[in-house]
C-alpha positions in Angstrom: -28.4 -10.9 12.5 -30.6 -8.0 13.8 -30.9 -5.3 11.6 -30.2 -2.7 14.8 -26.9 -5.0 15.2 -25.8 -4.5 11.1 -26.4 -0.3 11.8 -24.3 -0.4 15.2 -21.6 -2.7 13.0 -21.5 -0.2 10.2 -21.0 3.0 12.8 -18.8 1.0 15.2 -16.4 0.4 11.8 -16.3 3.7 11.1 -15.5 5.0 14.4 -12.6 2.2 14.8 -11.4 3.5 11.1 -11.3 7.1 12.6 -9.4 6.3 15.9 -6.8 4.0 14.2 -6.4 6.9 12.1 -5.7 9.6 14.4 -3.4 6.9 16.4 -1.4 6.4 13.4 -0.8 9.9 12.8 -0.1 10.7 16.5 2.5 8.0 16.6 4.4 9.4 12.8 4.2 12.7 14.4 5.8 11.3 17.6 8.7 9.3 15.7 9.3 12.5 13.3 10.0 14.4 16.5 12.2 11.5 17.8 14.1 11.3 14.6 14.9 15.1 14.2 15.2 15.6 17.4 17.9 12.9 17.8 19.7 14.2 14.6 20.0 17.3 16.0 21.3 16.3 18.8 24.4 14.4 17.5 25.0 17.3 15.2 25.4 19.6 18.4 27.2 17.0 20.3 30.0 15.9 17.1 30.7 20.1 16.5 30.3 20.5 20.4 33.4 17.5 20.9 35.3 18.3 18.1 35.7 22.5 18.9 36.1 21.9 22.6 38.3 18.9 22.8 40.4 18.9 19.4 40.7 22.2 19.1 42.1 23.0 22.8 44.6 20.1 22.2 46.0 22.0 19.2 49.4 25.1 19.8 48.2 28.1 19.0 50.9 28.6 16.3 50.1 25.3 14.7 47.5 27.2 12.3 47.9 24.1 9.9 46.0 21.5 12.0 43.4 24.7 13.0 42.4 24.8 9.1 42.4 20.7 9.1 39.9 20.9 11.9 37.7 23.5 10.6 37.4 21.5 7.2 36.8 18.3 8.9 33.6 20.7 10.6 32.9 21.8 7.1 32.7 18.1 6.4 29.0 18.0 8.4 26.3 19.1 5.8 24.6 21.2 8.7 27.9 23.6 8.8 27.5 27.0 6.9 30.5 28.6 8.7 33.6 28.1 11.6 35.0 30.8 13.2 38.1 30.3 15.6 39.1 33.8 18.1 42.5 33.5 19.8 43.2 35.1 23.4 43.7 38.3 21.8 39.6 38.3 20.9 41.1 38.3 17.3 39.5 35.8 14.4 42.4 33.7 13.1 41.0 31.5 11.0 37.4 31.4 9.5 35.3 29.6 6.4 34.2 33.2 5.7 38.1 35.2 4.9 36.7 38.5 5.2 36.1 37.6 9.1 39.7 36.8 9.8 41.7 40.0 11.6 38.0 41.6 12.9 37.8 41.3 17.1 35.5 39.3 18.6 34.8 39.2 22.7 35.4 36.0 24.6 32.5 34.5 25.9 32.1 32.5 29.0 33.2 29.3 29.9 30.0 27.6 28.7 28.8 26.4 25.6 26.0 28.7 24.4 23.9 28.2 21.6 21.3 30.6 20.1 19.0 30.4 17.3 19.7 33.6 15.0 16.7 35.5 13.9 17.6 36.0 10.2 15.8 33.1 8.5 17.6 31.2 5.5 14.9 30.5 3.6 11.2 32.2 3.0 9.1 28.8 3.7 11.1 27.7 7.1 12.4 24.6 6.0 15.8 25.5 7.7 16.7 27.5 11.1 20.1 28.5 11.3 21.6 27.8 15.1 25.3 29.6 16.5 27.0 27.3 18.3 29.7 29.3 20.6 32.4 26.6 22.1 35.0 28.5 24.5 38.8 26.8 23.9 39.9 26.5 27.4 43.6 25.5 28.5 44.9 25.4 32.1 41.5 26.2 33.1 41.6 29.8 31.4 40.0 31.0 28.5 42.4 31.0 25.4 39.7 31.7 22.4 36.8 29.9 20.8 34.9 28.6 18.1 31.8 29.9 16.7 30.1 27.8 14.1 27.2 28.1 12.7 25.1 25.4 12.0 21.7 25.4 10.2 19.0 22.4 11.0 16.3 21.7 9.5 13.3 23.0 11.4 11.3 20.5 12.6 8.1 22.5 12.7 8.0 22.5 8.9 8.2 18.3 8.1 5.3 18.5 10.9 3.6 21.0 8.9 4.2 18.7 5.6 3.3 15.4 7.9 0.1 17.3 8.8 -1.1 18.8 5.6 -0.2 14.8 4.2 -2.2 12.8 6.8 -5.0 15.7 6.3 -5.3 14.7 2.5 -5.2 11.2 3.5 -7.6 11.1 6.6 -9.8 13.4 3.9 -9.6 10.2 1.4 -10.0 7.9 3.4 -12.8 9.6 4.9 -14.4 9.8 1.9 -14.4 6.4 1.6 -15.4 5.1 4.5 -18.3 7.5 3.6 -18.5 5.9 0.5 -18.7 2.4 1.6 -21.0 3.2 4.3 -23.6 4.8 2.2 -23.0 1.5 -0.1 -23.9 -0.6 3.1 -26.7 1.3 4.3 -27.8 1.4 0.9 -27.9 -2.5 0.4 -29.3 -2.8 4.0 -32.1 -0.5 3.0 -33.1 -2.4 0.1 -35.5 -4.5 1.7 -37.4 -1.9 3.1 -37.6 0.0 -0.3 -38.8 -3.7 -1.7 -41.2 -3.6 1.0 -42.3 0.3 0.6 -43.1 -1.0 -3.2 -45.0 -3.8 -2.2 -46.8 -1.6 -0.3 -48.1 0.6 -2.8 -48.6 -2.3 -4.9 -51.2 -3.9 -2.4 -52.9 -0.5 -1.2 -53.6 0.3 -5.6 -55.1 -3.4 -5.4 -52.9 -5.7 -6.6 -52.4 -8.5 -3.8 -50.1 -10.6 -6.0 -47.2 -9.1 -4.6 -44.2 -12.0 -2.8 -41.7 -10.8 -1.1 -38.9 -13.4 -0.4 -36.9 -12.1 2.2 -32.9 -12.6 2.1 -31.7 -11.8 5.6 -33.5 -13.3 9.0 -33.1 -9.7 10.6 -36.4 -7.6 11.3 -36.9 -6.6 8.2 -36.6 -10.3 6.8 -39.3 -11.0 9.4 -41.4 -7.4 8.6 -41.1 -8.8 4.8 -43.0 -12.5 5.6 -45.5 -10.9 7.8 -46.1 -8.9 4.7 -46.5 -11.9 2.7 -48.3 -14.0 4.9 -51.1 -10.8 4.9 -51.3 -10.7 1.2 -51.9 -13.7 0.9 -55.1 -13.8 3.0 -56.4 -10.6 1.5 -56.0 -12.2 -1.6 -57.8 -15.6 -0.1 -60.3 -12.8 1.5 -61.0 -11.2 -1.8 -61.3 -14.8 -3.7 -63.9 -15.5 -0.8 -65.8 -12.0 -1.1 -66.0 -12.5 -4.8 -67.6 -16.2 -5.2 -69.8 -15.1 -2.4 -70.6 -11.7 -4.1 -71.2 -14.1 -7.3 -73.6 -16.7 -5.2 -75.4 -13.7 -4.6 -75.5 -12.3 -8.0 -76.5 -15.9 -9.1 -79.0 -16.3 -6.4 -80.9 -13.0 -7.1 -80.9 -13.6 -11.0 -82.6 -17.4 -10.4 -85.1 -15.6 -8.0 -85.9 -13.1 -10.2 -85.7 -15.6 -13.4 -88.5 -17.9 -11.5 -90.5 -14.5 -10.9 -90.5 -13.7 -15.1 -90.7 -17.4 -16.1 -94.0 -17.9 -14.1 -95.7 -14.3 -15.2 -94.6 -14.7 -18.7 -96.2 -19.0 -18.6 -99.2 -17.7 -17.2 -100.2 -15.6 -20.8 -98.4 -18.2 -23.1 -100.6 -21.2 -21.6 -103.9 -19.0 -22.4 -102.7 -18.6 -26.0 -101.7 -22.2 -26.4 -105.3 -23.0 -25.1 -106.4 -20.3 -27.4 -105.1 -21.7 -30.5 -106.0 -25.3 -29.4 -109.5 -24.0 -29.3 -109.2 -22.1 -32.5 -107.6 -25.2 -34.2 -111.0 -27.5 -33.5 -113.6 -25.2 -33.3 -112.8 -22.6 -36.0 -111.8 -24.9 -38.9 -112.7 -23.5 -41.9 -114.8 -26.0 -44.6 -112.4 -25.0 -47.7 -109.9 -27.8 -48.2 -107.6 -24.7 -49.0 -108.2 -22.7 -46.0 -108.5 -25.9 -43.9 -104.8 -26.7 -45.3 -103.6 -23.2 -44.6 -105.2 -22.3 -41.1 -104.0 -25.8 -39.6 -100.5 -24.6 -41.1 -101.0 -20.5 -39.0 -102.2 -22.8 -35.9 -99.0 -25.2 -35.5 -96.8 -22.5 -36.1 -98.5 -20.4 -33.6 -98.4 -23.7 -31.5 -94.8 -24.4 -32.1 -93.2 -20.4 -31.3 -95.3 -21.0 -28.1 -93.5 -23.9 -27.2 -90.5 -22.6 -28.2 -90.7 -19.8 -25.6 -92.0 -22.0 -23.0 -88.2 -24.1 -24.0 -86.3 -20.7 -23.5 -88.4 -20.1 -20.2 -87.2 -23.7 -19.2 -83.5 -22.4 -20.4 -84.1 -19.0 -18.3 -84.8 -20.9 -15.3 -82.4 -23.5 -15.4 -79.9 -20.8 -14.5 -80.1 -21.7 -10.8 -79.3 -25.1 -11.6 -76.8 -27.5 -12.5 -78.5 -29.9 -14.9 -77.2 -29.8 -18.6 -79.1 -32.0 -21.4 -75.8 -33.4 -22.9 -76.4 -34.4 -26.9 -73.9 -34.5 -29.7 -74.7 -32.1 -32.7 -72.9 -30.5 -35.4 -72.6 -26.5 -34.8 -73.3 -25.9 -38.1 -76.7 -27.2 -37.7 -77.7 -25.0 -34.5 -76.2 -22.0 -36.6 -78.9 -22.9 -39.1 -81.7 -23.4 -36.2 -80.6 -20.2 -34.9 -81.0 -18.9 -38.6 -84.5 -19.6 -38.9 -85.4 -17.2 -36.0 -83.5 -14.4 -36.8 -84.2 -14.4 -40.7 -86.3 -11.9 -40.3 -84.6 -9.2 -38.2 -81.4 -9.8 -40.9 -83.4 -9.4 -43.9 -85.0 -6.1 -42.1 -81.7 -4.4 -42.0 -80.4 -6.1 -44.9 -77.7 -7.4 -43.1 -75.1 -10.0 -43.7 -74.0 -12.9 -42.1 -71.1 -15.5 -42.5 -70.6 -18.7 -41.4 -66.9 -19.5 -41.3 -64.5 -22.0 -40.7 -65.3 -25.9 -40.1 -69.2 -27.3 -40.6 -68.5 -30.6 -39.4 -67.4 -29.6 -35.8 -69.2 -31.5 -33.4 -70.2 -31.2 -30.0 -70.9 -33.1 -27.1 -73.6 -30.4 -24.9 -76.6 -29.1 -24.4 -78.0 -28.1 -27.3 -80.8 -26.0 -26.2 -78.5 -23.2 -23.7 -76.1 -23.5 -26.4 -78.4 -21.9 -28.9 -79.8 -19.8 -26.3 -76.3 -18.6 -26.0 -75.7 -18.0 -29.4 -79.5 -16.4 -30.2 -78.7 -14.3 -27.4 -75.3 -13.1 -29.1 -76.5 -12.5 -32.5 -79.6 -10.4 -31.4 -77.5 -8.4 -28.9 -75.2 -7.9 -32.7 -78.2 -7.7 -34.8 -79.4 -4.6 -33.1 -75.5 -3.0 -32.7 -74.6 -2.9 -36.5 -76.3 -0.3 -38.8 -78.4 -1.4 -41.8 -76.1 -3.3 -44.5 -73.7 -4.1 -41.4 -71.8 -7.5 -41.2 -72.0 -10.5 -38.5 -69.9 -13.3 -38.6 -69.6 -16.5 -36.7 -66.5 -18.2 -37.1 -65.8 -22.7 -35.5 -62.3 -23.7 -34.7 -61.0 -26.2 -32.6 -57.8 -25.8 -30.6 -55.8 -28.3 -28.2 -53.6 -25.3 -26.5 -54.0 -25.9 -23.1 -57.0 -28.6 -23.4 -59.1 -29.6 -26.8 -61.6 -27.2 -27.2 -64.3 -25.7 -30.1 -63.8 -22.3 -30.6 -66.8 -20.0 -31.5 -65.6 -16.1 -32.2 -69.0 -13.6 -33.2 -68.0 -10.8 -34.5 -70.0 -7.7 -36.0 -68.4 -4.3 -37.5 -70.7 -2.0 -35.5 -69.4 0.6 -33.0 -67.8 -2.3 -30.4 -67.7 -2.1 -26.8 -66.7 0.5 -24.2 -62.7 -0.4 -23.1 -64.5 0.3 -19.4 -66.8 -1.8 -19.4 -65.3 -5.6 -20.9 -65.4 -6.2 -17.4 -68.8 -5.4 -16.5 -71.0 -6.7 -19.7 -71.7 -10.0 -18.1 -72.7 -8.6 -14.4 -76.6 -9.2 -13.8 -78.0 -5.7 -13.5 -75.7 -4.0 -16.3 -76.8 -3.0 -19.5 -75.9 0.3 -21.6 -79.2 -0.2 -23.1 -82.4 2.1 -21.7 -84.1 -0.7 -21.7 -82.3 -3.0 -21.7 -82.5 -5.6 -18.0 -78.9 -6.7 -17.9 -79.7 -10.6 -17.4 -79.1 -11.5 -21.4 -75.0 -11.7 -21.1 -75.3 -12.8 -17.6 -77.3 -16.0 -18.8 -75.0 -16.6 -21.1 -71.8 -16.5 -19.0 -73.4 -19.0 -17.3 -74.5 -21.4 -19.4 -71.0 -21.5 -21.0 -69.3 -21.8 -17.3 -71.7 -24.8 -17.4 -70.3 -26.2 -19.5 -66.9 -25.9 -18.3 -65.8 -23.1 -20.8 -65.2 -19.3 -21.1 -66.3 -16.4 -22.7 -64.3 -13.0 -23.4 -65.5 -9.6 -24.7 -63.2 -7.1 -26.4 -63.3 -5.1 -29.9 -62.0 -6.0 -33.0 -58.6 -4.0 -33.8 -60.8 -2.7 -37.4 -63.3 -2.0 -35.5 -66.7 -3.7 -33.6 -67.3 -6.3 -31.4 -66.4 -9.1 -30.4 -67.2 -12.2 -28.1 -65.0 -15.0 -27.8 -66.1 -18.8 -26.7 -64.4 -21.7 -26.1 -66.3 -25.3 -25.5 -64.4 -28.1 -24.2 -64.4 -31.4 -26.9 -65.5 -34.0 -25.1 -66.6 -37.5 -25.7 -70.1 -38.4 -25.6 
């Protein structure tokens, strides 16, 4: 049903309500007036019948059946007071004694009857009525009888009926109003859910459903609304992989740019030390030993960094080097490079939780990812500050190895956990932004995540989670 149709269906009710109303109170009104009208009229008509054709049957020195006939007058509640006049314009007989013996004209022939002015009570209820009935006999006037007679006024039950079907049409009013605002109310809740929605979607948040209910306009409005969500939020899943292509893109180009300026220097010096290594030997047996040990580790750190070149510019491509290895074992590689920097700041670092954890990965990205970690840690924490690297494994929602760094320096800014591993950002001043970048990506590599927050005591703290898999 159209929503137009449930609003014309609400007012249409209410007018209907309102005009059986007023008929119902035109037609108790009407039937009042019948029913007092009638009652009046056979009180007229029984004192009318019983003074004019009883009474004119009766001698005039039969007094006896004249006071039977004025009590059987007195017997109608509406009676207050009979009066009979003789010829002689004399009152014989009266309900009200000091009456009887005072004159009283003869009227005419006709039956009068006048409403008296004094009212018997202070709120109208009643109106007394004098009902003047002439006694005729052999066509002549021979007295009459005056009663008078008080009815109930019939303005006054219509006043009541009034003021009554006021209070009621009032209430009932009121709840028609009622009930209307209830249905107005529950037709306007879509829109409302829809008005919601709406704020939802324009402060970002394009996971908003609406289900509509009804098949009106507004149940329509409401799956437009979800159809277009829904490809906002497919357009902005589309504009952030290829925002991330580009990102990725960018960083390999710029990766390949690094790599082959920083190769250039590092093959001299590996040439350099070849040529040191044959020509510059020294004749001690000592100093022989001793140079040839300074020239293969000077060989070795240079082939290192032409690996972690390799590992910078494999991040524009898919290829992983899969080998199973304990992570113990490249926490102990990745020892022996940052010795140094840890006993400069006398530092401490932990290894917790299980040593025999394998896994089934690249080795080399892995420790590139974990070098890059605990230098980025190294140079957070203070002298004497803490790092610690604690192994898990977990099967909730897939087997996985767990690997949480941790360091008790001053942690990240709450702004920026979403930021750290763009390409480009860095809080550092001089720092490139590509370090956390790389690293996201190796892990995503690998099929795994990484998460940044702080530590609830305080520091940082980098989250990873390898999947366990069979190799």
């Amino acid at each position: 049903m159209r929503f137009q149709t449930k609003l014309l269906l609400v007012f249409l009710a209410f007018a209907l309500l309102t005009s059986a109303l007023m008929l119902l109170f035109t037609l108790q009104s009407k039937k009042l007036l019948i029913e007092q009208a009638d009652l009046n009229r056979r009180d007229f008509s029984r004192i009318i019948q019983i003074s004019a054709q009883r009474l004119s049957s009766i001698p005039e020195n039969q007094m006896e059946k004249v006071e039977q006939l004025i009590q059987e007058l007195k017997k109608n509640e509406a009676v207050s007071e009979v009066t009979i006049v003789n010829k002689d314009q004399k009152v014989v007989a009266s309900t009200n004694p000091s009456l009887v013996g005072q004159s009283h004209p003869l009227s005419s022939m006709e039956v009068v009857i006048n409403e008296k002015e004094d009212p018997v009570d202070t709120l109208g209820r009643f109106s007394p009525f004098e009902i003047t009935v002439p006694i005729i006999r052999d066509k002549r006037i021979t007295g009459l009888v005056r009663t008078t007679v008080i009815l109930r006024d019939i303005r006054y039950p219509l006043e009541m009926l009034y003021y009554k079907n006021t209070i009621i049409t009032i209430i009932i009013l009121i709840i028609g109003f009622g009930s209307s605002l209830i249905i107005l109310k529950r037709l306007n809740r879509p829109l409302q859910n829809l008005m919601r929605a709406a704020e939802k979607v324009a402060s970002g948040d394009l996971s908003v459903d609406i289900k509509p209910v009804e098949r009106d306009e507004i149940g329509q409005l409401g799956a437009a609304f979800s159809v277009m969500t829904q490809r906002l939020a497919e357009q902005k899943s589309l504009e952030n992989k290829l925002h991330s292509f580009e990102r990725k893109a960018i960083l390999a180009e710029l990766s390949s740019f690094l790599a082959h300026e920083i190769r250039n220097p590092l093959n001299l010096i590996m040439l350099t030390a070849h040529y040191l290594g044959t020509q510059f030997v020294p004749q001690q047996q000592e100093q022989r030993k001793k140079f040839d040990e300074l020239v293969a580790s000077l060989k070795s750190e240079v082939e290192h960094l032409n690996q972690m070149i390799s590992n910078f510019l494999s991040m524009g491509k898919a290829t992983l080097k899969k080998t199973r290895f304990r992570v113990f074992g490249l926490y102990e590689q990745i020892m022996v490079l940052v010795r140094q920097q840890i006993t400069a700041k006398s530092l401490s670092f932990d290894y917790q939780g299980d040593q025999q954890l394998e896994l089934f990965a690249d080795n080399e990205q892995l420790r590139l990812v974990l070098l890059n970690l605990i230098l980025n840690a190294i140079a957070a924490v203070s002298d004497g500050g803490q790092i610690a690297l604690s192994v898990s494994r977990t099967s909730d929602p897939r087997p996985c190895a767990v690997l949480v760094l941790t360091d008790n320096g001053p942690g990240l800014n709450p702004e920026i956990f979403g930021q750290v591993f763009e390409p480009y950002f860095s809080e550092k001043a001089l720092g490139v932004g590509l370090g956390l970048a790389l690293v996201k990506r190796i892990v995503e590599e690998h099929n795994g995540t990484i998460n940044a927050d702080n530590r609830p005591e305080g520091g940082a703290r980098f989250t990873i989670a390898i999947p366990l898999e069979e190799g």
